[in-house]
VEXDREN-2710 file (C-alpha; in Angstrom, 1 decimal):
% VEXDREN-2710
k/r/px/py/pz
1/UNK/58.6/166.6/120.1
2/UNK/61.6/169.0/121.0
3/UNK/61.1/172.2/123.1
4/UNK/62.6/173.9/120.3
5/UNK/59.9/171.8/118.0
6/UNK/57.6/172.8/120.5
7/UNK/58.3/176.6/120.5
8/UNK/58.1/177.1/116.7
9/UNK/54.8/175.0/116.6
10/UNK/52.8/177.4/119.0
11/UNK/54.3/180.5/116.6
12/UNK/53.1/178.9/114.0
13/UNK/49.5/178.6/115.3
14/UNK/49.8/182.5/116.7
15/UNK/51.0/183.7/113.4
16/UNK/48.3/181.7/111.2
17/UNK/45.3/182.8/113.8
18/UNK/46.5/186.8/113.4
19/UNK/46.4/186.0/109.8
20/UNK/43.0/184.7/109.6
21/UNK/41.5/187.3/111.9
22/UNK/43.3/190.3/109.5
23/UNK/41.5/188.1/106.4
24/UNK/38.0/188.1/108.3
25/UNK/38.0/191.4/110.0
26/UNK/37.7/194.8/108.6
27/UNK/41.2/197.0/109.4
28/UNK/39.3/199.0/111.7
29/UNK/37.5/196.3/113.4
30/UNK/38.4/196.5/117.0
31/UNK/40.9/194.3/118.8
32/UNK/39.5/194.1/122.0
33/UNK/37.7/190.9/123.4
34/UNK/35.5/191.8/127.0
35/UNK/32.0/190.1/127.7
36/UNK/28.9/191.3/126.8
37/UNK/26.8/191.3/129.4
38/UNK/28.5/187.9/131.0
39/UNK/28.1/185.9/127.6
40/UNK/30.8/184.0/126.1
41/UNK/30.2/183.7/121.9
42/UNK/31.4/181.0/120.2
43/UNK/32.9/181.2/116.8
44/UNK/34.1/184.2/114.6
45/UNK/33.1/187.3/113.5
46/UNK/30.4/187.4/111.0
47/UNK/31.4/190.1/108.5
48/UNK/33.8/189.3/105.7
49/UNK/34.7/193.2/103.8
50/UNK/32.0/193.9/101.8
51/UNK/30.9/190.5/99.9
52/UNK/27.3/189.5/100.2
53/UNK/28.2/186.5/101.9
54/UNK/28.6/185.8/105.6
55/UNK/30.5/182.6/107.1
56/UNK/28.3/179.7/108.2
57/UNK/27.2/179.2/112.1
58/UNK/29.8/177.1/113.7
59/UNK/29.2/173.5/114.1
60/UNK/28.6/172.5/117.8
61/UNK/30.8/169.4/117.5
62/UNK/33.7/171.2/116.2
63/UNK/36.1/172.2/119.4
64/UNK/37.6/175.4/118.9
65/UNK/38.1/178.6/120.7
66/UNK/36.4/180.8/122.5
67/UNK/35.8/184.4/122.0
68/UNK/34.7/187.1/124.3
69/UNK/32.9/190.2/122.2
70/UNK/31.8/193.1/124.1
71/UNK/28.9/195.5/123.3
72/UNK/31.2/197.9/121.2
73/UNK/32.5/195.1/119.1
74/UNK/29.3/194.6/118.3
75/UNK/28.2/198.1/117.5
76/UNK/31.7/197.9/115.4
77/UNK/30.4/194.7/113.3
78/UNK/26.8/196.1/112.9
79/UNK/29.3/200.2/111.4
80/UNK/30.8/198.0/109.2
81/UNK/27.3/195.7/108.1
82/UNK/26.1/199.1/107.5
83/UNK/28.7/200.6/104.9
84/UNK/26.9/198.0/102.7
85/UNK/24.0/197.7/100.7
86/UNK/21.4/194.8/101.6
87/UNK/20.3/192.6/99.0
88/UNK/18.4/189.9/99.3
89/UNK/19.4/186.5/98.0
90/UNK/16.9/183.6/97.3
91/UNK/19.0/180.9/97.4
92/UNK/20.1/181.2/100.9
93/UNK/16.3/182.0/101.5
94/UNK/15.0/179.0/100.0
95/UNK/17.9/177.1/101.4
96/UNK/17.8/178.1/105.1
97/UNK/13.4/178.2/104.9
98/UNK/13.4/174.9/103.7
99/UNK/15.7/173.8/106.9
100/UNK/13.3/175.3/109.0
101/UNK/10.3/173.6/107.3
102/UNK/11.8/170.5/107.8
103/UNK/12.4/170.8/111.2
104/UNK/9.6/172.8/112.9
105/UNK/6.5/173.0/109.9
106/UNK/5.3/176.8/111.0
107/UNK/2.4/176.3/107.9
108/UNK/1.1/172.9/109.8
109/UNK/2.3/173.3/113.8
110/UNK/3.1/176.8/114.5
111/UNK/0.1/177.0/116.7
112/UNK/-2.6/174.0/118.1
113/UNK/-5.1/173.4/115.7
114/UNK/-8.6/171.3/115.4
115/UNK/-6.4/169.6/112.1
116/UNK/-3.2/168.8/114.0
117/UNK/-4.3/168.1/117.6
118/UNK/-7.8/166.1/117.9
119/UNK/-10.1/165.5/120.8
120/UNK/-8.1/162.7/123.1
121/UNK/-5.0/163.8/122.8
122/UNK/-2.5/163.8/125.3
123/UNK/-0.5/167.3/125.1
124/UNK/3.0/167.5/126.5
125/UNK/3.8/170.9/127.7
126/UNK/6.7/172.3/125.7
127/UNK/8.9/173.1/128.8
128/UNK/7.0/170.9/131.3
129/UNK/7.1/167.7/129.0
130/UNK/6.6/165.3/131.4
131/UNK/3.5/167.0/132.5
132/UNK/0.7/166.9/129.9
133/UNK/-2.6/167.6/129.4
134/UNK/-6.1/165.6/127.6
135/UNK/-7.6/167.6/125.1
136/UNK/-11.3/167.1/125.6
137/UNK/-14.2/168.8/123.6
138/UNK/-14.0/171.8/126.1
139/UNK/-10.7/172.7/125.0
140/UNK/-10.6/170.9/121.6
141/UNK/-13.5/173.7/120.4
142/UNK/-11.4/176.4/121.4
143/UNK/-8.9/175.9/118.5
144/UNK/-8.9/177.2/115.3
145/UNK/-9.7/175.1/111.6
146/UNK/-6.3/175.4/109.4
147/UNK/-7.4/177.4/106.2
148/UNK/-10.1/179.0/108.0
149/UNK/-10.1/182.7/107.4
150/UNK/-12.5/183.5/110.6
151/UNK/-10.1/181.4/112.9
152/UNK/-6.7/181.5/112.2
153/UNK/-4.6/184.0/110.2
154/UNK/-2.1/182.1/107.7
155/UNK/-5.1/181.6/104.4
156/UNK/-3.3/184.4/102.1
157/UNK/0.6/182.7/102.7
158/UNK/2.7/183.2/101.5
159/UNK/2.7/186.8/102.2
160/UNK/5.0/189.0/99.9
161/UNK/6.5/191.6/102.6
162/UNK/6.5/191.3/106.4
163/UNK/7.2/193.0/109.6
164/UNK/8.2/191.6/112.7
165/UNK/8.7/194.0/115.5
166/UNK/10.6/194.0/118.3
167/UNK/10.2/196.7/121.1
168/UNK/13.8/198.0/121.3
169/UNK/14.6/201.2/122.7
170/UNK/16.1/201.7/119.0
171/UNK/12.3/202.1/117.8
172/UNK/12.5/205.8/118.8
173/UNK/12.2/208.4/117.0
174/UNK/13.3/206.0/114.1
175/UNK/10.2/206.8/111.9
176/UNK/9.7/203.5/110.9
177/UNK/5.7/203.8/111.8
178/UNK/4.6/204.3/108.1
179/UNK/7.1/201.5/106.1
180/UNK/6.0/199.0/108.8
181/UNK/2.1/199.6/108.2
182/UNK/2.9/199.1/104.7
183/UNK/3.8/195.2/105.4
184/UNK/1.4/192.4/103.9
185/UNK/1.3/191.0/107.4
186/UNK/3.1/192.5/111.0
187/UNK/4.1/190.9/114.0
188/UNK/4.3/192.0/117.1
189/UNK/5.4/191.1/120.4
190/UNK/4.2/191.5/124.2
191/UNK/0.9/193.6/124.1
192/UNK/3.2/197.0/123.4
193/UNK/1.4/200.4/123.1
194/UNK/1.1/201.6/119.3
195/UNK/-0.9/204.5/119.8
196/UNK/-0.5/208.2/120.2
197/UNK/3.1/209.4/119.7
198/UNK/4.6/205.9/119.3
199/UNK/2.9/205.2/116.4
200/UNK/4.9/207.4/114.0
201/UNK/7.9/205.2/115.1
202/UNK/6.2/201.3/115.2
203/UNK/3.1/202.1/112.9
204/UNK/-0.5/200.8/114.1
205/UNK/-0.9/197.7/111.8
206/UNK/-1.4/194.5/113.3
207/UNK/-2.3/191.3/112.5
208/UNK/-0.8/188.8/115.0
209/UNK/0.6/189.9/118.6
210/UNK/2.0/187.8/121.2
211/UNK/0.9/187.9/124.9
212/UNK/3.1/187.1/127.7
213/UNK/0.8/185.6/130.8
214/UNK/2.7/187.7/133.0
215/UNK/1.6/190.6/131.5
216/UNK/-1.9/189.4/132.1
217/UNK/-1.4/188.0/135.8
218/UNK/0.6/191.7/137.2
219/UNK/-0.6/194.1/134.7
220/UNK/-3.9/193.2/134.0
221/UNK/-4.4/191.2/137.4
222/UNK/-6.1/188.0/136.1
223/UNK/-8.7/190.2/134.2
224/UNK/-10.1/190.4/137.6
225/UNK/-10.4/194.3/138.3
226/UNK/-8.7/195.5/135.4
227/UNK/-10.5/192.9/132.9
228/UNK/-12.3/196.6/131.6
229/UNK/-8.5/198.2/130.9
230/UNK/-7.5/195.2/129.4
231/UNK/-10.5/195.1/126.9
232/UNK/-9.7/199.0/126.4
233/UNK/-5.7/197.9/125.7
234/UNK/-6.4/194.9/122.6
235/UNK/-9.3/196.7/121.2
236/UNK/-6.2/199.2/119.3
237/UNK/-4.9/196.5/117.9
238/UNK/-8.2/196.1/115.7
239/UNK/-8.8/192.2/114.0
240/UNK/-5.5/191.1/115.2
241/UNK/-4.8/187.6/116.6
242/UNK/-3.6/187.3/120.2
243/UNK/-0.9/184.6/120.5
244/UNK/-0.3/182.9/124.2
245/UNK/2.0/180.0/125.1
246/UNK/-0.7/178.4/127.0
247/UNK/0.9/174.8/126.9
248/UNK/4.0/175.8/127.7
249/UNK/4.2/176.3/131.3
250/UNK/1.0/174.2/133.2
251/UNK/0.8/177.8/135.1
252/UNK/0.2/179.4/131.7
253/UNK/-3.0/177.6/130.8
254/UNK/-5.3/178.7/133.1
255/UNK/-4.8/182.1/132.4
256/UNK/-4.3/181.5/128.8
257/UNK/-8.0/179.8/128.4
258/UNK/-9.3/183.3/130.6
259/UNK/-8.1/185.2/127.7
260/UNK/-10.0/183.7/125.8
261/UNK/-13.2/183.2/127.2
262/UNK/-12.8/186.9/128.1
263/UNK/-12.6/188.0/124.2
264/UNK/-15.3/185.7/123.3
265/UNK/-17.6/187.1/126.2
266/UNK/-17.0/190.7/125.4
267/UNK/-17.3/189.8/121.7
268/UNK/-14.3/191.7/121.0
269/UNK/-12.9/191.4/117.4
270/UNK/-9.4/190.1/117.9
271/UNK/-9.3/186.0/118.6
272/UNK/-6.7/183.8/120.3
273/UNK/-4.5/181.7/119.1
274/UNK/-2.5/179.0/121.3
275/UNK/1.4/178.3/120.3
276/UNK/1.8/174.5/120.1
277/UNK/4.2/173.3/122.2
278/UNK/5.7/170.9/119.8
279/UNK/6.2/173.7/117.1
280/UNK/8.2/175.2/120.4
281/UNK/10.3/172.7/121.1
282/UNK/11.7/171.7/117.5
283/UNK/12.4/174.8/116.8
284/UNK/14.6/175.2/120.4
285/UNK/16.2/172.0/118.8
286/UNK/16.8/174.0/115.6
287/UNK/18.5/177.0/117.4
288/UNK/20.2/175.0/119.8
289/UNK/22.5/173.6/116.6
290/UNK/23.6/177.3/116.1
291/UNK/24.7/177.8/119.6
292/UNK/21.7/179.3/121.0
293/UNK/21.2/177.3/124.6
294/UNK/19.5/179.3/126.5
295/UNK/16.9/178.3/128.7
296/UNK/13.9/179.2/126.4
297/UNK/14.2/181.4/123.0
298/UNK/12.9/184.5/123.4
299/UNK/9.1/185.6/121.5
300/UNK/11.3/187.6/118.9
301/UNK/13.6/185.3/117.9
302/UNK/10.0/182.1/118.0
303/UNK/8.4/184.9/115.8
304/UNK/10.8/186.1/113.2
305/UNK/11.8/182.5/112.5
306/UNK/7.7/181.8/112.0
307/UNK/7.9/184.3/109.3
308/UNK/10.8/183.6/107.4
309/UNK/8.5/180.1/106.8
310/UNK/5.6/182.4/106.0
311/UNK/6.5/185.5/104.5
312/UNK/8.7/185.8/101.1
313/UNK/10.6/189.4/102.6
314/UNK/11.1/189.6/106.2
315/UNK/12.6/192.9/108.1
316/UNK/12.8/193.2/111.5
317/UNK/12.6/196.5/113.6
318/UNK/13.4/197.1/116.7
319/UNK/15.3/194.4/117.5
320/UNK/18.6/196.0/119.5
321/UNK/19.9/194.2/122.5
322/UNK/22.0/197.0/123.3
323/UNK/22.5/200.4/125.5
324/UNK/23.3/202.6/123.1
325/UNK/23.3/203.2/119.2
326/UNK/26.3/202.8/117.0
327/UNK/26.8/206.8/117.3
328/UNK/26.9/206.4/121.2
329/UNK/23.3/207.9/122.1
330/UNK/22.2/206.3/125.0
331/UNK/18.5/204.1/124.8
332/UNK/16.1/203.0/127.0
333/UNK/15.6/198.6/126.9
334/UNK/12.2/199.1/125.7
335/UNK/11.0/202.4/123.7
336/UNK/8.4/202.4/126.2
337/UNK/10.0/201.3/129.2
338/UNK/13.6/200.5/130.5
339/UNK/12.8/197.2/132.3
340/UNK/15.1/194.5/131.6
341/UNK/14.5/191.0/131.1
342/UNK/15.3/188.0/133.3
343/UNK/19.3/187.6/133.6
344/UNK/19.8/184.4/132.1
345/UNK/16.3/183.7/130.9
346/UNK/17.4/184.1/127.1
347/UNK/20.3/184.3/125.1
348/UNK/20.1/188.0/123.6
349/UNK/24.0/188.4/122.2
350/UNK/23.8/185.0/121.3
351/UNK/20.2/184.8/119.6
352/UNK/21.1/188.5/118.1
353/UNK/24.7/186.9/116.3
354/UNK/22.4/184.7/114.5
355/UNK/19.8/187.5/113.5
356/UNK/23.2/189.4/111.9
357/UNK/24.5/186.1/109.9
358/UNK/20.8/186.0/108.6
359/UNK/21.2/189.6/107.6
360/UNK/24.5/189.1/106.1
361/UNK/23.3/186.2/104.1
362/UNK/20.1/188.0/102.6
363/UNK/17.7/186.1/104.3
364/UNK/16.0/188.6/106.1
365/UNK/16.4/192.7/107.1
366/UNK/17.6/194.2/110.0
367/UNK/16.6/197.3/110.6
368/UNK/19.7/199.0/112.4
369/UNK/18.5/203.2/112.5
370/UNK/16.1/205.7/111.5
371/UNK/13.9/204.2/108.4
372/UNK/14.0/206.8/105.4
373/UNK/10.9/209.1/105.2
374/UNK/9.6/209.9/101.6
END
């Protein structure tokens, strides 16, 4: 080709990408393009005006260019989310739940069962998976029986309106406490307080909450001399399940079957529950076709995809990877702490992009401010 073939070619290109970006972006959308927090995201932005539809995740396999979206451009795209009204839409529901069903099978794999993992089986851990481990009768008996309403949670599925939540600093003072404890079924992540003053903003309800291993091994130290505080700590979460990835590091297990012995010495009320590490690693299979590659999905984006398979109306709260709210009022990482995760652990902007296409596509809620108060 000519230079002068060449030249008009590449302003071609320039003047049809400005165009598309003025067709997909709202006027006031802003122009700039810095990191957030190091992370590249592939792709486009996910807001098209005010239409109830949002543009498909991008195919892996397609090459195209990068962009680089800094925190305020996405406090910009979450304004401009917000200037419309949410409305649910079944089809994408149905269409994106059955995907997930197909893949992962919350209903039948979500977490190790007596019906989906029998005595002799070789388990391969879900991040370790060339280290397994034989279920004998030991183990074997500490699993629950699907459909069995005194050892695992899912009999009443599916549930009309759920609640995952998340433990952003965006939780408080949001007021959310009382529309959350008004869910058919809540989630919750990480053992976080819901008592006192907190509760007005995350409620008290629980029926399923995950548990870290870390928490138990430098908070609780191996339920050696604090095993009393810890006992003290679950008993607020009344007849809720405790959820631990015991099979997915071999380090986890240990401590994971100590939990459990622990609650079933102390004849506590809440029981334990094990994540199966095949459940686990489709579903990282699933994600990783949207773009999220990070080194393990974090508990909220594992849990909010559990429900969306369980649950007919899912909302999330408190799920806000960010420093500060769209009005610029500074928050804490947690709205009990300000410790921040691992750098490079998960993919927060990245797993967060998908959470707002789900939004935009009526699949599922998020809960961006203060919840109304009747």
């Amino acid at each position: 080709m000519r230079p002068g073939g060449t030249l008009f070619a590449l302003v071609g290109s320039l003047m049809l990408l400005l165009l598309l970006r003025l067709l997909w972006c709202p006027a006031d959308a802003p122009a700039r393009s810095r990191a957030v927090g190091g992370g590249k995201q592939r792709g486009h932005w996910w807001y098209l005006g005010c239409t109830e539809d949002a543009l498909e995740p991008d195919n892996p396999s397609t090459t195209h260019q990068e962009q680089w979206y800094s925190e305020d451009d996405y406090l910009q795209i979450i304004t401009n989310i917000q200037r419309c009204p949410w409305k649910r839409q079944a089809e994408e529901y149905d269409n994106f739940r059955a995907k997930l069903a197909s893949c992962c099978d919350a209903i039948q794999d979500f977490v190790v069962s007596q019906n989906n993992t029998p005595v002799g089986t070789n388990m391969s851990y879900e991040v370790e998976s060339k280290r397994q481990i034989p279920i004998r009768e030991n183990i074997f008996h500490m699993f629950p029986v699907l459909r069995d309403a005194t050892s695992q949670p899912f009999v009443d599925y599916p549930y009309n309106q759920c609640a995952v939540v998340g433990n952003g600093g965006i939780l408080n003072k949001s007021l959310c406490g009382a529309e959350i404890d008004k869910s058919d079924f809540v989630f919750r992540c990480n053992l976080p307080p819901i008592t006192g003053s907190a509760s007005k903003d995350v409620g008290s309800k629980t029926n399923l909450v995950t548990v870290n291993p870390s928490i138990i091994t430098l908070k609780y130290k191996n339920l050696k001399e604090r095993k009393a505080r810890f006992l003290e700590d679950i008993s607020t979460y009344g007849d809720a399940f405790l959820l631990l990835p015991a099979f997915s590091y071999r380090a986890n297990t240990g401590i994971s079957f100590k939990v459990y012995q622990t609650l079933k010495e102390s004849k506590m009320r809440q029981r334990v529950l094990f994540f199966h590490p095949r459940y686990l690693r489709h579903l990282a299979l699933f994600w990783r076709t949207k773009g999220v590659t990070a080194y393990r999905l974090s508990t909220g984006l594992m849990i909010a995809s559990v429900a969306v398979e369980l649950c007919e109306n899912v909302k999330l709260y408190g799920f806000w990877p960010f420093s500060k709210t769209v009005e610029e009022t500074p928050l804490s990482h947690h709205y009990y702490d300000n410790k921040l995760p691992k750098h490079g652990f998960h993919q927060m902007p990245k797993e967060y992009s998908q959470m707002l296409q789900l939004h935009t596509r009526g699949i599922l809620k998020l809960q961006f401010s203060r919840c109304e108060t009747a």
